[in-house]
C-alpha positions in Angstrom: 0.0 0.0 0.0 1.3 3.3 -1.1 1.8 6.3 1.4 -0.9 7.5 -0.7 -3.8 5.3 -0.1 -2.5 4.6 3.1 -3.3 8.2 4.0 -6.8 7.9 2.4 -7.4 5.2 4.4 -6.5 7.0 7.4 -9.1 9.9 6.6 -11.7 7.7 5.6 -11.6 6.0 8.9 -11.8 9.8 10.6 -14.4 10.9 8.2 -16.8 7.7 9.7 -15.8 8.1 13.0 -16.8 11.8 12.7 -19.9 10.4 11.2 -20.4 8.5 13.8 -19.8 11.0 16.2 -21.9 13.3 15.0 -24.8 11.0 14.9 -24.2 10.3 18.5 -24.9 13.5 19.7 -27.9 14.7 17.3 -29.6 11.6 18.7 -28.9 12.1 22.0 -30.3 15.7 21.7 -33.4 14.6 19.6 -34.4 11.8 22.6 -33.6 14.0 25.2 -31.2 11.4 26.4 -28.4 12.8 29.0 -25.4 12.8 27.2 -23.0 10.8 29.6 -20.1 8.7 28.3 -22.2 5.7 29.1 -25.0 7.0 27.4 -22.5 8.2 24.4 -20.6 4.5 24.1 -24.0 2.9 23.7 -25.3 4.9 20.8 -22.0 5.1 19.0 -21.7 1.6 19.2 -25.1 1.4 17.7 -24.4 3.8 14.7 -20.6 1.9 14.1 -22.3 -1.3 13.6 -20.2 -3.3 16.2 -23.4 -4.6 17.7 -26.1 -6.4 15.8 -28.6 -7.0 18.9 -28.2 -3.6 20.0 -28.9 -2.0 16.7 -32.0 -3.4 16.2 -33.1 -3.4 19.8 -32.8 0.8 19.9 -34.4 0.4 16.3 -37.4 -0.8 17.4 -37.5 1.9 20.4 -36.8 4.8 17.7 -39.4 3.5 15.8 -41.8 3.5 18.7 -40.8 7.1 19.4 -39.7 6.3 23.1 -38.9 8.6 25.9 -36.1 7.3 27.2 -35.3 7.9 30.7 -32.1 7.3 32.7 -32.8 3.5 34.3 -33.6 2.0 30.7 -30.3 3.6 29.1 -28.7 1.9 31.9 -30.6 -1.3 31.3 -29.3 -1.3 27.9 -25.8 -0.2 28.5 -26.0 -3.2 31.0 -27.1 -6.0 28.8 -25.6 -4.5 25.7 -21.6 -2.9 26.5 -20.8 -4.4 29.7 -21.5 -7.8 28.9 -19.4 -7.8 25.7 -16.4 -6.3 27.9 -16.6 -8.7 31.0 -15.7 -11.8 28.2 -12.3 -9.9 27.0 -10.3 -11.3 29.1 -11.1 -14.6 28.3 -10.5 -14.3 24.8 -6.8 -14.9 24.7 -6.7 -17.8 26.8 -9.3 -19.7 25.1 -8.0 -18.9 21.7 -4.8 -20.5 22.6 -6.0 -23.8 23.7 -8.1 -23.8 20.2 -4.9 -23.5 18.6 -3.4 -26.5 20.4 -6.5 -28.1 19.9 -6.5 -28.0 16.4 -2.8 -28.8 16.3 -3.6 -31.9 18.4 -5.9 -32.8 15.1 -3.4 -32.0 12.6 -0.8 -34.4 14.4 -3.0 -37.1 14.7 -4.3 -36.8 11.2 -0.5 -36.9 9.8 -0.2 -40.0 11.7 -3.3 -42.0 10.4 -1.5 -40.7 6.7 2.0 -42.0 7.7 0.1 -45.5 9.2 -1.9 -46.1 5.9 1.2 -45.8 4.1 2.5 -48.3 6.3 -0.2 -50.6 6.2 0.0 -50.2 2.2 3.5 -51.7 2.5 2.5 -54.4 4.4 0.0 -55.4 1.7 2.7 -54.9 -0.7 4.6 -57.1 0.9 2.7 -60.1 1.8 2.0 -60.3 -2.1 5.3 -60.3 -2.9 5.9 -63.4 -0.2 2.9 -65.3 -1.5 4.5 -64.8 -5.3 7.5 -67.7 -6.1 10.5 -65.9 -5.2 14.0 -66.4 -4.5 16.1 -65.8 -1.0 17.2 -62.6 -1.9 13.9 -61.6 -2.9 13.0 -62.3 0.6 15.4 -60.6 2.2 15.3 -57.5 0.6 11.4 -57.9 1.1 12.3 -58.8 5.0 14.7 -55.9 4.9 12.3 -53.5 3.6 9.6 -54.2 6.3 12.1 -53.9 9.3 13.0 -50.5 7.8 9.3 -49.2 7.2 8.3 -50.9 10.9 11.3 -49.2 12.6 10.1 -46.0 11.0 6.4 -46.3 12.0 7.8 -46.8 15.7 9.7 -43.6 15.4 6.9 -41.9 13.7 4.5 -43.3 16.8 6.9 -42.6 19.7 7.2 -38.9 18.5 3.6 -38.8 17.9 3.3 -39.9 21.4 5.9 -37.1 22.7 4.3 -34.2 20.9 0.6 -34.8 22.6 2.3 -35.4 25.5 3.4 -32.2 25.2 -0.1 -30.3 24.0 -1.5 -32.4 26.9 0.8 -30.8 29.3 0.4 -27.1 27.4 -2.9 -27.5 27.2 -3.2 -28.3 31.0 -1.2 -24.9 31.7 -3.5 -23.0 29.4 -6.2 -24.2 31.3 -5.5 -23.4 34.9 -4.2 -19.9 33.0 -7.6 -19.9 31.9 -9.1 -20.4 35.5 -6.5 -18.0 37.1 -7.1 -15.2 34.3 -10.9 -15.8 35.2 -10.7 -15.4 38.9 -8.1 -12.4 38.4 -11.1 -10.9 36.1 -13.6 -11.4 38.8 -11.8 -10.9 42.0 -10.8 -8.0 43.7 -7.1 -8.1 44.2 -6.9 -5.9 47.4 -9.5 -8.0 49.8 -10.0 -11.3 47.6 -13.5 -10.6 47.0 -15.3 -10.3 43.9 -14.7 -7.1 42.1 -16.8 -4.3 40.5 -16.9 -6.1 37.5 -17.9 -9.4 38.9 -20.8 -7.8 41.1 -22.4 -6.3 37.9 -22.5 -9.4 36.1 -24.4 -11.2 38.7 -26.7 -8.1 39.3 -27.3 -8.6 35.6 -27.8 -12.5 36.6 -30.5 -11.4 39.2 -32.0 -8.9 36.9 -32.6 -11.3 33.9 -34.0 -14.2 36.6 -36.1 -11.6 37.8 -37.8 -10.9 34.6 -38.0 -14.6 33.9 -39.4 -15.7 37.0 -41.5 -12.8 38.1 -41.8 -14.5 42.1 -38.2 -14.4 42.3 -37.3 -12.1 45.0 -33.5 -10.8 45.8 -31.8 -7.7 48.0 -28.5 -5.6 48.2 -26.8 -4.1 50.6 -24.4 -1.4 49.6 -21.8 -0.7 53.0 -19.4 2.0 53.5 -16.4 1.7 56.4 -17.4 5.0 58.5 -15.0 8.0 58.7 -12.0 6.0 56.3 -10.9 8.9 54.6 -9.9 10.5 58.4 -8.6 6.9 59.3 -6.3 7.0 56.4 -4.7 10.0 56.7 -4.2 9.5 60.2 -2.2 6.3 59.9 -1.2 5.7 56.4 -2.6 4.1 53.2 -1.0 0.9 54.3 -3.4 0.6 57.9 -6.4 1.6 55.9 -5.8 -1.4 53.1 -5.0 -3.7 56.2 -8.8 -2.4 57.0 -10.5 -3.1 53.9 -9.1 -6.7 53.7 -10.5 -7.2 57.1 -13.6 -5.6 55.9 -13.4 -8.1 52.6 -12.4 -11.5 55.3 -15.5 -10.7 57.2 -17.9 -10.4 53.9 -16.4 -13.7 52.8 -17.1 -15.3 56.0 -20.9 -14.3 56.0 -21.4 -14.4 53.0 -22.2 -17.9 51.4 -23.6 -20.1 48.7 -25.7 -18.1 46.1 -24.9 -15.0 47.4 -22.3 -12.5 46.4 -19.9 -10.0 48.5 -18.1 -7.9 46.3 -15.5 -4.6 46.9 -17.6 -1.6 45.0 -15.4 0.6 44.8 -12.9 2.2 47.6 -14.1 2.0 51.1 -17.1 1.1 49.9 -19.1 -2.3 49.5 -21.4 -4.6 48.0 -23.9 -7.2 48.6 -26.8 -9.3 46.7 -28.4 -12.0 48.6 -30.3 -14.5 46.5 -33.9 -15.2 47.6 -33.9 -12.6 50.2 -36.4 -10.4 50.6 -35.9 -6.9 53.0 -36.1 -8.6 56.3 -33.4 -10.7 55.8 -31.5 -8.7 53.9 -32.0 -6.4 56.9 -31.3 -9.7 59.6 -27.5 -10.2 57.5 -26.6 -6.2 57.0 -27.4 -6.1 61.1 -25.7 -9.4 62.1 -21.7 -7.9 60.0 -22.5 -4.6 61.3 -22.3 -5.9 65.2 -19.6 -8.2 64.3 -17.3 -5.7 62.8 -17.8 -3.4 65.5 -16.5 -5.3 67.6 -12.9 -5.4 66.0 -9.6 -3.6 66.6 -7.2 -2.4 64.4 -4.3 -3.4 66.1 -0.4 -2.2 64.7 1.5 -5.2 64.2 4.9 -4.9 65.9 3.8 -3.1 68.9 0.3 -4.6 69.6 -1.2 -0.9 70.1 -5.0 -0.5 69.6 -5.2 2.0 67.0 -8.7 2.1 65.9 -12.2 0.4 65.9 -14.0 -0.3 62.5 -17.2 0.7 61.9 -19.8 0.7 58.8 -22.9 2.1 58.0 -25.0 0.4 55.3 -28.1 0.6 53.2 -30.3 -2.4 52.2 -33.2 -2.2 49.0 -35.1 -5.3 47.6 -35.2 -5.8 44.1 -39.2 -4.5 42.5 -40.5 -6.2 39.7 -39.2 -4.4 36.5 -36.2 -2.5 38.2 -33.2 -1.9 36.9 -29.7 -2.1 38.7 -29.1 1.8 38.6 -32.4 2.2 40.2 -31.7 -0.5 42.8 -28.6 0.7 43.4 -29.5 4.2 43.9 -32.0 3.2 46.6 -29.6 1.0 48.5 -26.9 3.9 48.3 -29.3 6.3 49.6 -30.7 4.0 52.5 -26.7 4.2 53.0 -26.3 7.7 53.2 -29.3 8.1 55.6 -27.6 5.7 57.8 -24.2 7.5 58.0 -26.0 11.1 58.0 -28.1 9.7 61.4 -24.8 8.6 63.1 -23.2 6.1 61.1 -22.8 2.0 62.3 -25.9 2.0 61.7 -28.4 0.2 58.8 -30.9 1.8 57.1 -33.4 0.4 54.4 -34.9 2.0 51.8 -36.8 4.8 52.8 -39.9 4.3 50.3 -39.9 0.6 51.4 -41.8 -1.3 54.5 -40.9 -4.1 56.1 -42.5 -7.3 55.5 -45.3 -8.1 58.3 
């Protein structure tokens, strides 16, 4: 390719992508849709083309000349641009073990060549014994089939090394596969799930949810009290040693179906499967009390430096919801709880508690 056409290339591709771009934003004046950079991503991904199901869901809701309001831009920008981003990871790894998968094939298929040539031989052969012959006819027959059957055993034994070997690689890519997984999901700080990991199973919930209308589940969002003054009082290092506590508590309440997860900074997340607000209620209470009753205690000197406290909000899931508006309950049940004095849990305000 010429500098020439590599340079018309090159403003062709900025001509779309100003295209694009320009589309974006006439569309999100138009809807009246708020013109975040989730809100942006989603649409520009729509008029690039890079996502069929998208395209003609948003389609359909042009054509029905729909409002759209903030909670379904998030449900789409849930179901639409963060699934497709939570499999990256996993591309790589996967794509190598295809490759030694289909090299596996290509060995063993050059094998069942090589032994029908040898079996060809060995046809050639006997007919050549049962023909009269003479002694040196034999031998050179005999002579021929010890060198062909001394090849085929070289041919088998470095068959046998070389998928012993993609056995073995393919082995490694698989717990690479596993490891890269849990590094994608896991928080690396407290060894709890990670943002990323609690929005795909909020996504999870969401989608049972609408399948199975009687499903009921809760979240509590939880936010270690006064962690900013903590941390600048005794160091960034004393206030990580807090949040892996923090994260070795979650993991010890939290069980089975449901799923602890760091949200972001000090602060953290919960969804309880099958729970509806008074349990959610019962579980946010139950770690409260127990990690108020921990020390932060300096290694080295054994000096009591500090208790941990947390204030938290708790919302169940309504029929039809989506995960911004669930959330946004939950964190404000949360910030009623830590503008009423902190270590303390609050539930959403609009919501009653189950008779």
């Amino acid at each position: 390719m010429t500098h020439k056409q590599t340079q018309e290339k090159q403003n062709n591709s900025s001509d779309r992508t100003r295209s694009f771009g320009a589309m974006t934003w006439r569309t999100l004046k138009d809807h009246a849709i708020l013109p975040t950079p989730a809100n942006f991503e989603l649409l520009y991904t729509h008029f690039s083309g890079a996502n069929r199901a998208l395209s003609e869901r948003l389609i359909s809701y042009f054509g029905q000349g729909r409002i759209f309001s903030s909670d379904e831009t998030d449900a789409l920008y849930d179901e639409f641009i963060r699934q497709d981003a939570d499999l990256e990871p996993l591309d790589k790894r996967t794509n190598q073990i295809a490759q030694v998968a289909q090299g596996i094939l290509q060995q063993v298929s050059d094998n069942q060549n090589a032994l029908k040539g040898y079996g060809d031989v060995l046809k050639h052969s006997v007919a050549r014994m049962a023909a009269p012959t003479s002694v040196e006819s034999l031998l050179t027959i005999v002579a021929a089939l010890r060198d062909e059957t001394a090849q085929a055993a070289l041919r088998n034994s470095a068959l046998e090394h070389e998928l012993s070997a993609s056995t073995d690689r393919i082995n490694k890519l698989q717990q690479n596969l596993i490891q890269t997984r849990q590094e994608a999901s896991t928080d690396t700080l407290t060894a709890i799930a990670n943002r990323k990991a609690f929005d795909a199973e909020l996504r999870r919930c969401l989608r049972q949810a609408k399948a199975s209308p009687t499903t009921t589940f809760s979240i509590i969002m939880l936010d270690v009290d006064h962690f900013k003054r903590f941390n600048d009082t005794h160091g960034h290092r004393m206030g990580d040693h807090v949040l892996r506590l923090v994260g070795r508590l979650l993991s010890d309440n939290v069980k089975g179906r449901d799923t602890a997860a760091r949200y972001g900074g000090e602060e953290f997340a919960i969804i309880l499967a099958d729970a509806d607000l008074n349990a959610a209620m019962t579980v946010a209470e139950q770690i409260r009390g127990r990690l108020s009753t921990q020390r932060v205690i300096r290694r080295g000197t054994g000096e009591t430096i500090g208790q941990i406290t947390i204030s938290a909000g708790v919302a169940q899931h309504r029929l039809g919801e989506s995960s911004a508006s669930l959330i946004e309950r939950a964190d404000a049940a949360l910030y009623e709880a830590k503008r009423s004095g902190r270590n303390k849990v609050c539930r959403a305000g609009d919501e009653t508690l189950a008779s």
